[in-house]
C-alpha positions in Angstrom: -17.7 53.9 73.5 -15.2 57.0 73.2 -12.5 54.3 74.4 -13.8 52.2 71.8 -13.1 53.9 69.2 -10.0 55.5 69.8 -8.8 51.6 70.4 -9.7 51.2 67.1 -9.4 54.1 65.1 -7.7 52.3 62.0 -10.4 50.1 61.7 -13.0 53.2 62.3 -11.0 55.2 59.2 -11.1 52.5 57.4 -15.0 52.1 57.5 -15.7 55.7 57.6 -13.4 56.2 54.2 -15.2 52.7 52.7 -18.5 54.0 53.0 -18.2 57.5 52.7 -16.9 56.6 49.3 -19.3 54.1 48.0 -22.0 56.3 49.3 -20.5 59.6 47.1 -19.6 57.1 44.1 -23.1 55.6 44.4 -25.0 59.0 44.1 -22.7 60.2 41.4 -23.6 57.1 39.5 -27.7 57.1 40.2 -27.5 60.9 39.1 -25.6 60.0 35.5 -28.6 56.9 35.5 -31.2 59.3 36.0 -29.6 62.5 34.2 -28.1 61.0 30.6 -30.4 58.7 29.5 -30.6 58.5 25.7 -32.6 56.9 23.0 -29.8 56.4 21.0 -27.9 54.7 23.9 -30.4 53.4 25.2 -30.9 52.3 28.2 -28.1 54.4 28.8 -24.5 54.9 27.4 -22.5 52.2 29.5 -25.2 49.2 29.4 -25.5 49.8 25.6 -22.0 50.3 25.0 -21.2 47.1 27.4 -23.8 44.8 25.2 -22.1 46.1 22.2 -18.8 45.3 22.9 -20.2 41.7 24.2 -21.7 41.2 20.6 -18.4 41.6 19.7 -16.8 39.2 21.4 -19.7 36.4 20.8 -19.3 37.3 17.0 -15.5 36.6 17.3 -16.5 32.7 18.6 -18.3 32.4 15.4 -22.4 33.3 15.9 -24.6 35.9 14.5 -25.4 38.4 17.1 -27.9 41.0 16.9 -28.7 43.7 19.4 -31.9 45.8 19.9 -33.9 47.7 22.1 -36.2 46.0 24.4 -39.5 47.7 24.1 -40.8 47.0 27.5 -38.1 47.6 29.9 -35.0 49.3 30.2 -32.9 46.7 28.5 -31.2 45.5 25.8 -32.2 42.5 23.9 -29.1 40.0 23.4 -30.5 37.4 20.1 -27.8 34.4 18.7 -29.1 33.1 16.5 -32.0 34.3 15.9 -32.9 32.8 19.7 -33.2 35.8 22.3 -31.3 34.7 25.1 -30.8 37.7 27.3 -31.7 41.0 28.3 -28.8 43.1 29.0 -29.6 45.2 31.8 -27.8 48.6 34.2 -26.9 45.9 36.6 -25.5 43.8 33.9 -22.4 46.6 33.0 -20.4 45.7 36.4 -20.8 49.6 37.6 -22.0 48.9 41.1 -19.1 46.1 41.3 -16.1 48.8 40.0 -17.9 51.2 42.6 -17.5 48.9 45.4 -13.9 47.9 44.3 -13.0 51.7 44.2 -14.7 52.2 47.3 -12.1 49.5 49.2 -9.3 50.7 47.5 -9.8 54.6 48.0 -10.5 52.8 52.2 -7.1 51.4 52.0 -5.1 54.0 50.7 -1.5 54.6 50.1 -0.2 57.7 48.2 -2.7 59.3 45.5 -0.8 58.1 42.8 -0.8 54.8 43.5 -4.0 54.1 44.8 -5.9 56.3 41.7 -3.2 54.1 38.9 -4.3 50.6 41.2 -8.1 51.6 41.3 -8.3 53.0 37.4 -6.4 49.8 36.3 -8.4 47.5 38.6 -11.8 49.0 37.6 -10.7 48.9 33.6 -9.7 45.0 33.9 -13.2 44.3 36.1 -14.9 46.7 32.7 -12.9 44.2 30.1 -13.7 41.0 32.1 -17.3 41.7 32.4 -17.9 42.4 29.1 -15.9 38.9 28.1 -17.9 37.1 31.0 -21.8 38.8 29.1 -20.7 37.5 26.0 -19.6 33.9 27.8 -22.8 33.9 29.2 -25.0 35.0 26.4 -23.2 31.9 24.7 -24.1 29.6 27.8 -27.6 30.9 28.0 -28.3 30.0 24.1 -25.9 26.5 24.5 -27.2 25.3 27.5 -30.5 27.3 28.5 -31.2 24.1 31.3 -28.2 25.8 33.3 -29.2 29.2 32.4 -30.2 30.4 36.2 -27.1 28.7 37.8 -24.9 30.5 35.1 -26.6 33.6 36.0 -27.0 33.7 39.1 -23.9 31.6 40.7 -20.9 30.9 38.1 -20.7 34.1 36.6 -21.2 36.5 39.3 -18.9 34.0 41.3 -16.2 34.8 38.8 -16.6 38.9 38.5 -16.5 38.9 42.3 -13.5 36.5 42.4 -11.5 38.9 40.6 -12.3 41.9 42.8 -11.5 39.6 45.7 -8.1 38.6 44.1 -7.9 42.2 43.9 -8.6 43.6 46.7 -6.2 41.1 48.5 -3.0 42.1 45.8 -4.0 45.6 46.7 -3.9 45.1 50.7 -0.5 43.2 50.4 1.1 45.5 48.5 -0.1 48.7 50.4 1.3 46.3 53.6 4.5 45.8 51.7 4.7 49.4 51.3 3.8 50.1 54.6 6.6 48.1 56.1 9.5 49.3 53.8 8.6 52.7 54.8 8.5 52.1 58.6 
């Protein structure tokens, strides 16, 4: 097993970093869920700042948005048009997905520099693109509520992971690139 390992030691860094970083990223995120929750923010800063800024795109395509409190679950109610369509929930503010993009980034390190500028810009684009794709799907939901599970639950996570895929693999060949100039 000792042989193993040793064979592979890239490959055992690799893992080690990856999940010893989601697992610390992770925690730090359940204590700020369980630690700052507000009433004014509510369910908590990020989800309700996320469904505001995705009111604002929908507004910008023309409908009348409203926002509110949901007052049975930790939620945010999403109404166009006077028609709720959606509850905007935690999972719904792409925090776990920036954590897991970090996570691989921060696994496949180059220099500090360049991995913290490639893993704040990456997670910023994944925040701007989620809240575009809420507000895109808010819009599906209330347009075409026959499709609203597949938009839910295969076109539009389809597309936030896509993007981490793309990149993950920009990241990889350019921290390969690097790799090879500098050898």
């Amino acid at each position: 097993m000792i042989e193993l390992i040793k064979k592979n030691k890239a490959v055992v860094k690799f893992l080690l970093l990856f999940g010893g970083s989601y697992v610390i990223l992770a925690l730090g995120y359940q204590y700020y869920l369980t630690h700052f929750s507000s009433q004014e923010y509510y369910p908590d800063y990020i989800t309700h700042l996320v469904t505001k800024q995705s009111k604002y795109v929908v507004e910008s395509l023309g409908y009348d948005v409203r926002i509110a409190p949901h007052p049975n679950d930790l939620s945010m109610k999403f109404i166009i048009n006077d028609n709720y369509v959606a509850r905007i929930v935690e999972g719904c503010n792409a925090i776990s997905v920036m954590i897991l993009f970090v996570a691989f980034i921060i696994a496949f390190h180059t220099n500090f520099k360049k991995t913290f500028l490639f893993a704040f810009s990456g997670a910023t684009l994944i925040y701007a693109l989620n809240i575009i794709r809420v507000g895109l799907l808010c819009i599906g939901i209330h347009e075409y509520p026959e499709y609203a599970s597949f938009l839910h639950d295969i076109v539009f996570p389809g597309f936030i992971y896509g993007v981490v895929f793309l990149l993950w693999m920009i990241w990889v060949r350019m921290s390969t690139e690097r790799k090879k100039v500098n050898t």
